[in-house]
Structure formats: structure tokens, C-alpha cells
C-alpha positions as CSV (number, residue, x, y, z in Angstrom):
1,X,0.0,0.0,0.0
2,X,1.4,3.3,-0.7
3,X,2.4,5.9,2.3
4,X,1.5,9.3,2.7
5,X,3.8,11.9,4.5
6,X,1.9,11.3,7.5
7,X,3.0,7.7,8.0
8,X,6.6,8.2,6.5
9,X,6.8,10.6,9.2
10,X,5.1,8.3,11.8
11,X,7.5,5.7,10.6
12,X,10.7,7.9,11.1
13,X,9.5,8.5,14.8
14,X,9.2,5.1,15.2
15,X,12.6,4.0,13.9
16,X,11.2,1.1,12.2
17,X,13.5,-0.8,14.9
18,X,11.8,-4.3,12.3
19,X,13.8,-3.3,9.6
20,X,16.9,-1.7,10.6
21,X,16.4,1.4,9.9
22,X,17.5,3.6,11.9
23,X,21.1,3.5,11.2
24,X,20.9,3.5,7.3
25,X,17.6,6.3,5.7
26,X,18.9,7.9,2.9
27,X,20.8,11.1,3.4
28,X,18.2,14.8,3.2
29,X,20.3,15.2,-0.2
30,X,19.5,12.2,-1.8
31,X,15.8,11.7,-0.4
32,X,15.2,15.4,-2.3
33,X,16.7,14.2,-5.2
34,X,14.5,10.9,-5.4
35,X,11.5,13.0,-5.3
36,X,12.5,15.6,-7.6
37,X,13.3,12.3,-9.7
38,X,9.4,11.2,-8.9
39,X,8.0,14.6,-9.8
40,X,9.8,14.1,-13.5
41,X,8.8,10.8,-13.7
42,X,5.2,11.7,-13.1
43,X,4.8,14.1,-15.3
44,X,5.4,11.1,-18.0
45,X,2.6,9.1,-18.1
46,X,3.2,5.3,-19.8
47,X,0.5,4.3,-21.9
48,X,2.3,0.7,-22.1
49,X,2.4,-1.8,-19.5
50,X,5.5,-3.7,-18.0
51,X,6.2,-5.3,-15.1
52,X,9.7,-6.7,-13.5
53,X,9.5,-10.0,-11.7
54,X,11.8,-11.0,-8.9
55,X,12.3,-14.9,-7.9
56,X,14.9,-14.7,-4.8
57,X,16.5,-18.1,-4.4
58,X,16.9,-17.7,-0.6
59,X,20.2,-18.8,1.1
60,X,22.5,-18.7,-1.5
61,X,22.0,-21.3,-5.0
62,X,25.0,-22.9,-6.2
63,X,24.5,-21.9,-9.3
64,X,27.2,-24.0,-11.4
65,X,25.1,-26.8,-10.9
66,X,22.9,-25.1,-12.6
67,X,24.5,-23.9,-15.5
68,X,27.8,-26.3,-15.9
69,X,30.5,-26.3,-19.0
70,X,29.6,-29.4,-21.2
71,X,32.1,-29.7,-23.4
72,X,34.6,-32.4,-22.6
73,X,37.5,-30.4,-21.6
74,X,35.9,-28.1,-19.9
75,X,33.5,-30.5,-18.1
76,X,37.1,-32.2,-16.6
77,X,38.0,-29.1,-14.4
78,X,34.8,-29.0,-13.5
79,X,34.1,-33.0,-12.2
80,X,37.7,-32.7,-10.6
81,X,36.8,-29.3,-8.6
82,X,33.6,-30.4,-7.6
83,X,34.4,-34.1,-7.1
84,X,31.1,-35.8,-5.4
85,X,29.2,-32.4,-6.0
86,X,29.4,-32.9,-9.9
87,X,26.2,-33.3,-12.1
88,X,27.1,-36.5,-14.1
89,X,27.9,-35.1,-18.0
90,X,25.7,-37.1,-19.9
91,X,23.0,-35.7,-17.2
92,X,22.8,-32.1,-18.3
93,X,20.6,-30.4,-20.9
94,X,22.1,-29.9,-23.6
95,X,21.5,-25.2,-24.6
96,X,23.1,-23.9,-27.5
97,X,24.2,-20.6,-26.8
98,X,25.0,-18.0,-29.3
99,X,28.0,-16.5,-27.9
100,X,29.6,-19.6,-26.3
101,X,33.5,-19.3,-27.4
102,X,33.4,-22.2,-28.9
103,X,32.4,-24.2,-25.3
104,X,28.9,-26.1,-24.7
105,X,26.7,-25.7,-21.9
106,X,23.9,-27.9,-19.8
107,X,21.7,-27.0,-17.2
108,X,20.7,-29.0,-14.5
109,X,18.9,-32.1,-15.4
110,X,15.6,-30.5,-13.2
111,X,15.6,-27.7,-16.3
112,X,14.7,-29.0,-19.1
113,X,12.0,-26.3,-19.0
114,X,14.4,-23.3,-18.8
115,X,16.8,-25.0,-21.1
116,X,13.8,-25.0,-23.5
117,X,13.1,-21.1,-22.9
118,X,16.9,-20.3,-23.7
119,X,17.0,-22.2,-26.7
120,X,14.0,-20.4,-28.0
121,X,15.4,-17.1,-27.6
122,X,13.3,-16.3,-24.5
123,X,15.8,-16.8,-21.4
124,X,19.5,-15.6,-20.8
125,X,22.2,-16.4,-18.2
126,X,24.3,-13.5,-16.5
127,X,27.9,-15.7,-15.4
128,X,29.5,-14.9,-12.1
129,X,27.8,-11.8,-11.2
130,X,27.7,-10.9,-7.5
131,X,27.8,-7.8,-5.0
132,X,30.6,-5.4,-5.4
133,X,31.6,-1.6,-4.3
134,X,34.2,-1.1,-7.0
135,X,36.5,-3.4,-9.7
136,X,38.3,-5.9,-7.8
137,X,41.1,-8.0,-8.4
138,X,42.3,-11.1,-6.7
139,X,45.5,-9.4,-5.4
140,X,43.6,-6.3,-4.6
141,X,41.4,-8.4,-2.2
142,X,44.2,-10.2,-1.0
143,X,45.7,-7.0,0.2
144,X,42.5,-5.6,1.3
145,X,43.3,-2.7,-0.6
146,X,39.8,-1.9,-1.8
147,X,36.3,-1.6,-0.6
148,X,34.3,-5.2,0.5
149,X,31.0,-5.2,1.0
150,X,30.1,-5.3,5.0
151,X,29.6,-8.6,6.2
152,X,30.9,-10.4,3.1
153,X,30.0,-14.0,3.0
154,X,27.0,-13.8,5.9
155,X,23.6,-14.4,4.8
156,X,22.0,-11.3,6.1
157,X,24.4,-8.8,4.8
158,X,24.4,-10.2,1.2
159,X,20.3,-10.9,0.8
160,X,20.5,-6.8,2.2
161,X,23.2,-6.4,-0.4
162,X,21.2,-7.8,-3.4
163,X,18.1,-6.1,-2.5
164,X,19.4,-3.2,-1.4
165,X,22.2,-2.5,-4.4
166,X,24.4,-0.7,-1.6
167,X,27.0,-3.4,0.0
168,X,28.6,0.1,1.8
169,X,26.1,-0.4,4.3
170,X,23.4,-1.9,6.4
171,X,20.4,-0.4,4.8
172,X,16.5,-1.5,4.5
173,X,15.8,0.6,1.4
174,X,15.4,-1.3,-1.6
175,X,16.2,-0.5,-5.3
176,X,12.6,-1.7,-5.9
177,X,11.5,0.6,-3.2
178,X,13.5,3.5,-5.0
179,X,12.1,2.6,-8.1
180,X,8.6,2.6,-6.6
181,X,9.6,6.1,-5.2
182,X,10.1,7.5,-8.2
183,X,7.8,6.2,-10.7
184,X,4.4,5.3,-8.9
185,X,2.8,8.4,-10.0
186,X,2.5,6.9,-13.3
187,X,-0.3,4.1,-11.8
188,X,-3.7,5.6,-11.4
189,X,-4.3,3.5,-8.1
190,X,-3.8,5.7,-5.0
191,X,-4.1,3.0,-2.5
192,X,-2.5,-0.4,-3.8
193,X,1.2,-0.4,-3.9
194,X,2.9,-0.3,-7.4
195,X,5.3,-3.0,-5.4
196,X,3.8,-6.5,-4.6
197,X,5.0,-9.0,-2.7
198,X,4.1,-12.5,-2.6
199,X,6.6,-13.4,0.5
200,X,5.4,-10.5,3.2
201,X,8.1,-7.9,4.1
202,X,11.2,-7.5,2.3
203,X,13.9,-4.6,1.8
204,X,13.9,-5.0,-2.1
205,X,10.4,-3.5,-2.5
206,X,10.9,-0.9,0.6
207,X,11.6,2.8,-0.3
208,X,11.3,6.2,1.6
209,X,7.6,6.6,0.2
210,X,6.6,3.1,-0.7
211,X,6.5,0.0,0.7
212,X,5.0,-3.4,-0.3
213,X,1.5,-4.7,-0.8
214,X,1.1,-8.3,0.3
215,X,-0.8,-10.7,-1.0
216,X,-1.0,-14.6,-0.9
217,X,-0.4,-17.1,-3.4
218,X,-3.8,-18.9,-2.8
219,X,-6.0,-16.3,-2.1
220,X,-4.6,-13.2,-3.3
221,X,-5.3,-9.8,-0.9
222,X,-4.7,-10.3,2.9
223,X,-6.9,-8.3,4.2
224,X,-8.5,-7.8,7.7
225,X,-9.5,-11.3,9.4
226,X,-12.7,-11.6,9.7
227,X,-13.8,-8.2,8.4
228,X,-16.5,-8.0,6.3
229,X,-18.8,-11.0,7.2
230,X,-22.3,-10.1,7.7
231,X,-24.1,-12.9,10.1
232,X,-23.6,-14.0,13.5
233,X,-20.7,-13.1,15.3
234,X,-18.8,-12.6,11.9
235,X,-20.9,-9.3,11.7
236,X,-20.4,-8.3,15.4
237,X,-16.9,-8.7,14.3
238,X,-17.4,-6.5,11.1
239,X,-19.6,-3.7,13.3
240,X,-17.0,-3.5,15.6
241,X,-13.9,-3.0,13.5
242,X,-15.9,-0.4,11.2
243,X,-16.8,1.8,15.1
244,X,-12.9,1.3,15.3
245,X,-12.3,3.1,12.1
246,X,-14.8,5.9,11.9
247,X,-13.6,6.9,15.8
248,X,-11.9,10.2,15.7
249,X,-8.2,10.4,16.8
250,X,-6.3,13.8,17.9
251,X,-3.1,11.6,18.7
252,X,-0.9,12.4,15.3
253,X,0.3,8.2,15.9
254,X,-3.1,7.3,16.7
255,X,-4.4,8.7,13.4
256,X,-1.3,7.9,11.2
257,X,-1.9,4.1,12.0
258,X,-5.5,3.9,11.5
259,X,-5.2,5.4,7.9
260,X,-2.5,2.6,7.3
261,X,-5.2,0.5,8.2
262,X,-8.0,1.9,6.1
263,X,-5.6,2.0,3.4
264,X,-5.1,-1.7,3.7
265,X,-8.7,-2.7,4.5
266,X,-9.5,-0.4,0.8
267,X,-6.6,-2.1,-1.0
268,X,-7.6,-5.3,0.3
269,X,-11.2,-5.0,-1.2
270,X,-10.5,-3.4,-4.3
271,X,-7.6,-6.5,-5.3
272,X,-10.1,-9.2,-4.5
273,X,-12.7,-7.4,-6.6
274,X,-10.5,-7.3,-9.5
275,X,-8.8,-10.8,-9.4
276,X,-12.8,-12.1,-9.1
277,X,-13.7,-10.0,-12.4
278,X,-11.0,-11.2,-14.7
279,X,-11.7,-14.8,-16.5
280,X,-9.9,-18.1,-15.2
281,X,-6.3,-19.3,-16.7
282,X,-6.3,-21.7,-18.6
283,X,-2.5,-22.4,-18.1
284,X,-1.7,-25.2,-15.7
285,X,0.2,-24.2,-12.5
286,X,1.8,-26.8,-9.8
287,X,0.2,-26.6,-6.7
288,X,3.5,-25.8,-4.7
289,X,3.5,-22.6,-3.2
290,X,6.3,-21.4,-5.6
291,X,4.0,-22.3,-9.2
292,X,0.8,-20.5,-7.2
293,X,2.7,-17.3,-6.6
294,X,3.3,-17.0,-9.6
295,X,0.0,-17.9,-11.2
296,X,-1.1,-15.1,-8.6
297,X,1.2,-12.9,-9.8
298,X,-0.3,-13.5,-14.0
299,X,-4.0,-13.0,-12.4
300,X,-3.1,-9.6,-11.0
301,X,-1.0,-8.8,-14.4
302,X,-4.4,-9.8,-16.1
303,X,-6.1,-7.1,-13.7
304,X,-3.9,-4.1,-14.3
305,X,-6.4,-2.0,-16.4
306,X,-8.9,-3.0,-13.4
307,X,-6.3,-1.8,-11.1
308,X,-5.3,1.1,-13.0
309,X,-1.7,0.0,-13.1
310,X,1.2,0.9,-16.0
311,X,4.8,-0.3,-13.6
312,X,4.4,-3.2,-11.3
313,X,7.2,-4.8,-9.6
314,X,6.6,-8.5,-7.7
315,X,8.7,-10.2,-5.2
316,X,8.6,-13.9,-4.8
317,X,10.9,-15.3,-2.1
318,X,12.2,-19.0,-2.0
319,X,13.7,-20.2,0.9
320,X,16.0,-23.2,1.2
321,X,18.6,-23.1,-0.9
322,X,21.7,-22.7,1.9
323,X,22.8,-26.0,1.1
324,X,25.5,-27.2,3.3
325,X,24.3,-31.0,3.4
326,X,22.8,-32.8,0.8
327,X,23.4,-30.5,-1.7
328,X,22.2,-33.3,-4.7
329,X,19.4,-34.2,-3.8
330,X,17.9,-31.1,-2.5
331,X,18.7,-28.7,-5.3
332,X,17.8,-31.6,-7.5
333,X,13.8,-31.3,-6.0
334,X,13.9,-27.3,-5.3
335,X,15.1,-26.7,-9.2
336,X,12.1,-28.8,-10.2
337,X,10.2,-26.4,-8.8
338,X,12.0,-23.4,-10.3
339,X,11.4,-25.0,-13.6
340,X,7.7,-25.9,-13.7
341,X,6.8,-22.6,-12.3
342,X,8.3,-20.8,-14.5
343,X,7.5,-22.8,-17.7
344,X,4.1,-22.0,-16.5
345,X,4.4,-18.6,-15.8
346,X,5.6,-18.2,-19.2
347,X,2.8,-19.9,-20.7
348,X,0.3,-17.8,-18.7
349,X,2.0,-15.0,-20.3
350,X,1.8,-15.7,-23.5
351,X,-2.2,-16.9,-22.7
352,X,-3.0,-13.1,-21.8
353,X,-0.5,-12.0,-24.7
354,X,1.9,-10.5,-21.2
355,X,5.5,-12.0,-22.0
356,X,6.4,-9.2,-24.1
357,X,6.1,-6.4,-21.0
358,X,7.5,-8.7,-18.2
359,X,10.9,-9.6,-17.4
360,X,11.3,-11.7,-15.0
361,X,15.1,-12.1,-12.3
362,X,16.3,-14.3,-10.6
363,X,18.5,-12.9,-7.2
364,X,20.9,-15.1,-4.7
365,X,22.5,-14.1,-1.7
366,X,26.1,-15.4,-3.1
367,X,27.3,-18.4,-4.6
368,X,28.8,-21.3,-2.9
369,X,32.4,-22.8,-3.7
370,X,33.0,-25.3,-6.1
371,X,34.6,-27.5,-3.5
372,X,32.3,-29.8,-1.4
373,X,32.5,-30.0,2.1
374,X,32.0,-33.3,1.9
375,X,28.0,-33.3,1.1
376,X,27.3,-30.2,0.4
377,X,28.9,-26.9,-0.4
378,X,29.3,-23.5,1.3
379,X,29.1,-19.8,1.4
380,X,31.2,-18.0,-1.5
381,X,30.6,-14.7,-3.8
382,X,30.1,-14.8,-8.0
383,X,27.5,-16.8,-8.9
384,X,25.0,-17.5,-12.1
385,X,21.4,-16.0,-12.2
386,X,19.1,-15.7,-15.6
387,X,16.3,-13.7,-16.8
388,X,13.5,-14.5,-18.8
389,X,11.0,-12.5,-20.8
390,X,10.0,-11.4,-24.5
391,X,12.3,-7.8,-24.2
392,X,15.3,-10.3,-22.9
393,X,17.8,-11.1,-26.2
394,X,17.9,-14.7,-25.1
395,X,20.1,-17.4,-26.2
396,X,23.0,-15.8,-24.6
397,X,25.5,-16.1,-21.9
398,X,25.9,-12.2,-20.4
399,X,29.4,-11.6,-18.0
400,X,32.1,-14.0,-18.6
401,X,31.7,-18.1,-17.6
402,X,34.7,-18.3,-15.7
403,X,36.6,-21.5,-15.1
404,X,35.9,-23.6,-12.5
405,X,39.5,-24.4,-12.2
406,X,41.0,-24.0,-8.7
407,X,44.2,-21.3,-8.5
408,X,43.0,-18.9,-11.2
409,X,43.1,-15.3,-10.8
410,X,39.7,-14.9,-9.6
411,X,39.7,-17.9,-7.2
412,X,40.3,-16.9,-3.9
413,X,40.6,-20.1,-2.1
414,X,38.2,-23.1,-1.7
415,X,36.8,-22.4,-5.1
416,X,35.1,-19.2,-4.0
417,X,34.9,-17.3,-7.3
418,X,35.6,-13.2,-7.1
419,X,32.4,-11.4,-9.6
420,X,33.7,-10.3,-12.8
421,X,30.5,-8.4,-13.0
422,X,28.9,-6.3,-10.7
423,X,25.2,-6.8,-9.9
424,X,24.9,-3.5,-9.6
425,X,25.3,-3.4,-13.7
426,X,22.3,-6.2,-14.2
427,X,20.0,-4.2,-11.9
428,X,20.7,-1.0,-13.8
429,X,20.0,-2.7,-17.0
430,X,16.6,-3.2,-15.5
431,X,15.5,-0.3,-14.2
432,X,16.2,1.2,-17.6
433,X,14.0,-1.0,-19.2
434,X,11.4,-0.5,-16.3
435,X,11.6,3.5,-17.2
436,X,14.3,4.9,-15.1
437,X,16.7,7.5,-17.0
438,X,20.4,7.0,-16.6
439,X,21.0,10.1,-15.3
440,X,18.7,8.8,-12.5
441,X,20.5,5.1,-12.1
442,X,23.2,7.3,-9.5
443,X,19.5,7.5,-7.3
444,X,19.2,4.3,-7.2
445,X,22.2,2.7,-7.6
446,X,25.2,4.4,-5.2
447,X,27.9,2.9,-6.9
448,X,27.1,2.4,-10.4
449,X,29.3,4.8,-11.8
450,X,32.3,2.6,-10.3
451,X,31.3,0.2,-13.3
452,X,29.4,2.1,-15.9
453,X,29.4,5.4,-17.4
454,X,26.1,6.7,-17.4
455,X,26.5,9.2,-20.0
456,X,27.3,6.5,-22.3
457,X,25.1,5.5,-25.6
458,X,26.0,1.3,-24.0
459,X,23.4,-0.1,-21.9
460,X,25.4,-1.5,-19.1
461,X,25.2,-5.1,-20.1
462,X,22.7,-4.9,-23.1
463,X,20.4,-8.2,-22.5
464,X,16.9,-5.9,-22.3
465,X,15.7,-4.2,-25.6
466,X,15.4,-0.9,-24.2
């Protein structure tokens, strides 16, 4: 739901202790400049529709099991390196990249799906991206002699770091937020967020005017228990929460919190109105929690004109993916699961003729070293995610497929791989797409001009028609 100036300023006082914020707002100079940024932004209304769509593989995906070097002697550094952790070579599906060096590539056998969406043209891989402050060399982080991000490694600093886009610092404003900030003028709807989430609170979709609007896989809007029943003690219920909100408040906190209420009780209602109005899929989703968020998230796409929306962004969290024990067979099932819903999602898209103004992300915290602790593998940095959507120039590997030889000179020890791209570069390339002008990316994106020159005629990695 979208905040006025009231609650920001409630929430300020407050400290928002939940999210750690009170150590890390945004600094008076940059807040102004984010809203002068809104005030530009809304005074360009989109006629068109797109939406970005984040997947976050919580607790850290080791990612070259996903997307593994095929080719025969490429595919022997990699089985000796991983040793027990190795996908078998004949296992992996086959994807025939245009801009493959002359190598071959396989995904995970649990892919075939994405592998399918790649070789179509429709899916691309960014190699060994990860959270970085500034170019970094092996010898350079050796010596220490350049800027880490803060708590390098730990789960909770790089999950802030890749929702956030600012590994400086502990902060719980979100490039999603920041993009919210600026652009949600350009919905119609005053009272549902231009952000939804589809995993409750998170720091990606969190900005210094706009926060999140949750909603559930299965049933879509969250809104009030028991409100708006009208027998028995359901309507007692109902009376009662309806003398709550029409009471008059002088207390500034007292008032600021019942208007986030009414705001959500209104959102609430007009969601479940909308999803109720538009016709049934007739795309098949799994019934795992991962396949029905995003069928939920194609429903609401479906209801945009309803909903008087132009920019949506959706957060979809997975959880279980800090695999430190039984690495195989766990990513084995939770890949599955990556697949089929997104094979779906993409079908859904095309149903409702969608795929061309949604791009949909995938995030990590890190990846894990190519070494294997024996039945599983651990924490570690660069890692492999893809994107998938009808504005993505699929069929290609973006960043540079390292190799997974130990002792090269972006190994640092254990097979944890140092980024050769910066995150921060993939999430600009996004927000472009999305609307944002460069001369804004600085906004939203502290340290992009580390890594890209914004007054450039590149895009910063160039896998989005823009």
C-alpha cells in the first residue's frame, strides 16, 4: 500500500527498529533528489504496460550446478573441482548458446523447461555476477586494498546487499523501493502499492515513500481477518472493526496508524474485486507454493487496467537453498520447482499475450564454492542467475563463464569465485528498461558509476531491448 507523509513521518519517529532502519535512511540530499526524480517521472505518463518479476533463491544457489561447462574439456575441471558435487555429463541439458566461445553448456537435469526457454530465444544467463563496491582483483582483495561489502560472505548482509544494491552499508531501502519512489505516479491507483510482494516484508520492494502490498499465493489480498462477514458473530466482528475506524483520533500516531489500516482494508477489497472479475487461466500451474505465486502474480498482471496500473514490480521469495548437506538431492527437487513454475508462468504470459512487457530475475545471496565440504557446499561470492522474458535477447550467456579451475586469478581459495560483473550493472540494465533514465541510475544505484558510465550511448550489459 502506498504511504503518505503522515506515515513516513510516523514511521521515522518510530525507527522502524523491524527493519533496521534507523542507522541507514537515505541522506536529506539524496531523499530530495529521489522526489524531484518522482515529480519528472510523473509528469510522463506510460501508456504501455511492463512489469519486472523477482524470484529470490533464498540462502545462497550454487549456481554452477545449474549452469555447468559441457564440453569435454571443460567438463574435466569442473568434475575434478567439484568431485562428489558434480552433475554426471551425460545428465545435463544440452542449450546452444549463441556467444559460447566455442564451449557447450547444460543446465541442471531438473531444467529442461528453462533449457527450452533459452534455446527459444526467450531466457538468458548472467555468469558470475555478485555484489561489489568497486572493480576488484584477486590481489587487490588479497591485500585488502579496496572496498568489501560489510559482512561479506553472511547471509544477512548479502540478501540486504542484493536487494538493497548498496554493499557500503546496512540499509533497508530497496532498489525496488527506489524505483517505486520515483515512478508510482505513473499508476492511477492511489491505494495499492505499485510493489507486490508475494513473501510479506522484504527490503527490495521498501523505499522512503513506498512500501510493499502483500498478497497470498492462494487467495490473493490479505486483508483484515474476519472483516467484512455479515451474520452471527462474523458481523459483530465487522460492526466492531468499522466503530474502530470511523472513531476520531487527535493523537498524530493514533491517526497515522489507522489510515495505514483503512488504506489496507481499501486495497484489500479493491484486489479481491479485481482478481474475481478477470476470467480463469487456462494455463496449468503446480500446486507448490512457488507455481501458485506465480500464477497469482499473472492474475493480477491480467487485472492491471482494473487496477489502474502501468509499472508493477513482484517479489517472490524462496527459501532453502543454503545447502551445506545434501546438496544433490535437495537442489535436485527445489530446481524442479523453479522450472515448472516458471515454464508455466511463461505460458500464462503468453495466454494473456503479457510476456512481451514482463521480465522476470532471478537474485541469490552469493554463490557457494566449487569445492564440497564433503555433502554439500558453502558460502562463496560470484554466482550464475538468468532472466527470462519477451524484451530479454535470449540465447546468450551475459558476463564471462569463468573456469571452475582451482588457483585462477579470480579464485580466492576453496573455489570461491571473485564477480567479474557487478550486480549492480544487471540491476541498472533493469531499471532502464522498467523507465528509469540513466542520469537517474546514481539514485538508485550508489555505486554504479564505479562500473558504468552513465552518460554513455552502452546499456550497461545490453540483455533488455530498451
Amino acid at each position: 500500500m502506498k504511504k503518505g507523509h503522515n506515515r513516513r513521518d510516523f514511521i521515522k519517529l518510530a525507527g522502524l527498529a523491524s527493519l533496521g532502519l534507523s542507522a541507514s535512511m537515505v541522506s536529506a540530499f539524496n531523499l530530495k533528489a529521489i522526489q524531484s526524480a518522482a515529480l519528472d517521472n510523473s509528469g510522463t505518463k506510460k501508456t504501455d504496460y511492463k512489469a519486472l518479476v523477482c524470484l529470490f533463491l533464498a540462502g545462497g544457489n550454487d549456481s554452477y550446478n545449474m549452469l555447468v561447462p559441457k564440453g569435454n574439456n571443460e567438463y574435466a575441471k569442473y568434475s575434478q573441482t567439484r568431485s562428489e558435487m558434480a552433475i554426471p555429463q551425460n545428465d545435463l541439458v544440452g542449450i546452444k548458446a549463441k556467444n559460447s566461445d566455442g564451449r557447450s553448456f547444460g543446465l541442471h537435469p531438473s531444467m529442461p523447461d528453462i533449457a527450452a526457454l533459452f534455446n527459444a530465444g526467450d531466457l538468458a544467463f548472467l555468469c558470475n555476477t555478485g555484489s561489489l563496491i568497486q572493480p576488484t582483483t584477486k590481489k587487490q582483495y588479497k591485500n585488502k586494498s579496496v572496498l568489501l561489502p560489510i559482512g561479506l560472505f553472511s547471509h544477512a548482509d548479502m540478501q540486504k546487499h542484493w536487494q538493497s544494491a548498496n554493499p557500503v552499508q546496512r540499509t533497508g531501502i530497496g532498489w525496488g523501493g527506489k524505483i517505486a519512489d520515483m515512478m508510482h505516479d505513473v499508476n492511477d491507483n492511489d491505494i495499492i502499492s505499485m510493489n507486490i510482494s508475494l513473501s510479506g516484508t522484504n527490503i527490495f520492494q521498501y523505499g522512503n515513500k513506498v512500501s510493499e502490498f502483500s498478497i497470498k499465493a492462494g487467495t490473493g489480498a490479505e486483508n483484515i481477518a474476519g472483516y467484512g462477514y455479515q451474520k452471527g458473530f462474523g458481523r459483530r466482528r465487522t460492526q466492531a472493526i468499522d466503530q474502530f475506524f470511523n472513531r476520531k483520533y487527535n493523537n498524530v500516531f493514533e491517526k497515522t496508524y489507522m489510515n495505514i489500516l483503512k488504506n489496507a482494508r481499501e486495497g484489500g477489497t479493491q484486489f479481491e474485486k479485481a482478481i474475481k472479475e478477470i476470467p480463469e487461466l487456462q494455463t496449468e500451474f503446480a500446486g507448490d507454493r512457488i507455481s501458485q505465486s506465480f500464477k497469482m502474480v499473472a492474475k493480477t498482471i491480467m487485472a492491471r487496467k482494473i487496477l489502474g496500473f502501468k509499472r508493477q514490480i513482484f517479489f517472490i521469495k524462496y527459501n532453502g537453498w543454503d545447502h551445506h548437506s545434501d546438496l544433490l538431492t535437495r537442489q535436485k527437487e527445489m530446481l524442479k520447482v523453479v522450472n515448472d513454475a516458471l515454464k508455466s508462468f511463461a505460458e500464462a504470459l503468453n495466454e494473456i499475450d503479457m510476456f512481451n512487457n514482463v521480465t522476470t530475475f532471478t537474485m541469490s545471496d552469493f554463490g557457494r564454492t566449487l569445492t564440497s565440504n564433503g555433502n554439500g557446499t558453502d558460502h562463496a561470492w560470484g554466482g550464475n542467475t538468468f532472466m527470462m522474458g519477451g524484451a530479454v535477447k535470449g540465447k546468450i550467456l551475459y558476463g564471462k563463464y569463468p573456469s571452475l579451475a582451482l588457483g585462477t586469478d579470480i579464485e580466492l581459495g576453496k573455489g570461491v569465485l571473485l564477480p567479474t560483473t557487478a550486480n549492480n550493472l544487471y540491476f541498472a540494465e533493469l531499471a532502464l528498461w522498467f523507465g528509469v533514465k540513466k542520469s537517474e541510475l546514481p539514485l538508485i544505484f550508489p555505486n554504479i558509476t564505479n562500473f558504468y558510465d552513465i552518460n554513455s550511448k552502452s546499456q550497461p550489459l545490453g540483455f533488455l531491448d530498451i
